[in-house]
C-alpha positions in Angstrom: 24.7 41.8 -30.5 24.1 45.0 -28.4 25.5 45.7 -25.4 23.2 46.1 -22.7 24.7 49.2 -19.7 23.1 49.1 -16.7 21.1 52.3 -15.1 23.7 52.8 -12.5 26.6 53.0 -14.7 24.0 55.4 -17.2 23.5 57.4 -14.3 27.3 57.9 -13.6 27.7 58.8 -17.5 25.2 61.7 -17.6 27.8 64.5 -16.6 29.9 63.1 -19.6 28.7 65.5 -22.7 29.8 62.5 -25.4 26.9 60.0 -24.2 23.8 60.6 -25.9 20.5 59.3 -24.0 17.5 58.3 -26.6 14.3 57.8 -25.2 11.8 55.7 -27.5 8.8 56.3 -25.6 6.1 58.1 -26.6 5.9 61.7 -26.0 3.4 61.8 -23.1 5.7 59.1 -21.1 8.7 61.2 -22.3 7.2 64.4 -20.9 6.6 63.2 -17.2 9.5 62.0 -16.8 12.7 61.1 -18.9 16.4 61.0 -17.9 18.7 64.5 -17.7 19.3 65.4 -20.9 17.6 62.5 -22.9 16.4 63.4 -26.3 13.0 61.6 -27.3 12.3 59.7 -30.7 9.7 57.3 -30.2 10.1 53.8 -32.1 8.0 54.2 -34.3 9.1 57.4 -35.7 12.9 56.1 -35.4 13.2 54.9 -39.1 12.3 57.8 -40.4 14.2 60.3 -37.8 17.4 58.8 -37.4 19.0 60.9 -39.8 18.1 64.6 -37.8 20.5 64.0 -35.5 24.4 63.8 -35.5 25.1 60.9 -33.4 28.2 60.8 -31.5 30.7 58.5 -29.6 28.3 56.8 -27.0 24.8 56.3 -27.0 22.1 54.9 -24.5 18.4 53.5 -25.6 16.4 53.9 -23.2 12.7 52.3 -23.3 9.9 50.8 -20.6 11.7 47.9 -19.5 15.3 47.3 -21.7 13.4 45.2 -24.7 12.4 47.9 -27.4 15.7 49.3 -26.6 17.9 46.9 -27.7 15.9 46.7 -31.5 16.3 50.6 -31.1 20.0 50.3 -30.4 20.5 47.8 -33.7 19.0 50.3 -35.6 20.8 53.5 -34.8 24.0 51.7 -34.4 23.2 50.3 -38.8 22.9 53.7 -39.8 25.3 55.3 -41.7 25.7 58.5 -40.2 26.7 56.1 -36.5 30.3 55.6 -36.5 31.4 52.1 -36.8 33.6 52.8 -33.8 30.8 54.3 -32.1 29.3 52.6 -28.6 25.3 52.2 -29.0 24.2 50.2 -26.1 20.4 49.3 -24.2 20.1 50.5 -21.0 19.4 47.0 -18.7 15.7 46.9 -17.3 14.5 50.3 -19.0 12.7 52.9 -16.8 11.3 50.1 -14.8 15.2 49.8 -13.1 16.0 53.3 -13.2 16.6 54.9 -9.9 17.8 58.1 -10.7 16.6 62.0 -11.2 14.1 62.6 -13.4 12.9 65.6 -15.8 9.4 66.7 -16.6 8.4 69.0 -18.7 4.9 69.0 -17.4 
């Protein structure tokens, strides 16, 4: 089962430099506006991107509304390059309960 992090406790990770944010939306979404610092692999590019990055101690899926997120979050955290003591968790409610700063790269 994954663990589901809400967007206020998120929010209060984002000065830590050991979470990772991944944001599965598509790159349009992504570009006007994604969390500080979020990197973006959209869904369906996941399976075959996974294994570009090295995935650290904590990460947060992030996705429209916190259901995509958690299938994202089983896959990362199945990979073999993940850690099995690593923390991979959904971010509760997706962009739709975020309240915090955004980024654009508009």
């Amino acid at each position: 089962m994954v663990e589901e992090i809400s967007p206020e406790d998120v929010e209060s990770k984002l000065d830590d430099e050991d979470v990772q944010i991944v944001d599965i939306r598509g790159p349009g979404q992504f570009k006007r506006g994604h969390i500080p610092g979020a990197i973006n692999i959209p869904m369906s590019d996941l399976p075959s991107r996974i294994d570009e990055h090295e995935w650290g101690d904590e990460i947060v899926v992030t996705c429209p509304i916190g259901q995509s997120s958690v299938q994202a979050a089983r896959l990362i955290s199945s990979f073999e390059a993940v850690d099995d003591d690593a923390r991979v968790a959904s971010m509760a409610g997706g962009y739709r309960e975020w309240d915090g700063e955004l980024e654009t790269e508009e």
